[in-house]
C-alpha positions, 0 to 999 in steps of 0.5 A: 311485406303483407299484413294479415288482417281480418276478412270477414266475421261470423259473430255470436253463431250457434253451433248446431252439432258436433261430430268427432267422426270426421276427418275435421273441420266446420260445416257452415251454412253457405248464406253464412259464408257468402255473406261473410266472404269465406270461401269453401275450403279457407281457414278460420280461427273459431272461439268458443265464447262459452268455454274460451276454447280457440281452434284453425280449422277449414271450411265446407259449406252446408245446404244455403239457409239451414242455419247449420254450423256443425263442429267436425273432427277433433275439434268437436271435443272443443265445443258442444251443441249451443254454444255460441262461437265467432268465426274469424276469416284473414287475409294476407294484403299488402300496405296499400290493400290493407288501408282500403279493407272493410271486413265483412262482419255479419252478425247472427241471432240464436237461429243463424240467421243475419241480424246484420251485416256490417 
């Protein structure tokens, strides 16, 4: 049996941009990424603290230290320029890993920058 279980978080980022004239998904910025172990291309669930909107999307990363999460395709009709979001990463672990797992949190200030990882 496997768990599914929370990876890694990007907390409180601010969105950047939005564009609905995209095939879809979230550019985020790839410090960010790494900082929080998203992978290009992986899932995530967004929620958008500003108007409770929640949406599965995919990753492509962004230039390393722009600060840039931008909104893509449909799901930019679900958010609008500063509008603070957490960005959730899971995983699939078994018993065992799951006991042992430390998500990587990292949390953002107003520009998307790390305040602090956890």
């Amino acid at each position: 049996m496997f768990l599914k279980l929370l990876k890694g978080k990007l907390h409180r980022a601010t969105v950047t941009e939005v564009k609905s004239d995209y095939p879809g998904s979230i550019q985020i910025d790839s410090t960010l990424m790494e900082a929080a172990g998203i992978l290009p291309y992986e899932s995530v669930l967004v929620a958008d603290l500003n108007n409770g909107n929640r949406f599965e999307t995919y990753v492509v990363p962004a230039k390393a230290d722009s600060g840039r999460v931008v909104i893509l395709g449909a799901a930019a009709l679900l958010a609008k320029p500063k509008d603070i979001v957490i960005i959730l990463n899971f995983g699939l672990f078994t018993p065992d890993e799951a006991k042992k797992l430390k998500p990587k949190i990292v949390l953002l200030d107003e520009n998307n920058r790390i305040k602090q990882a956890l």
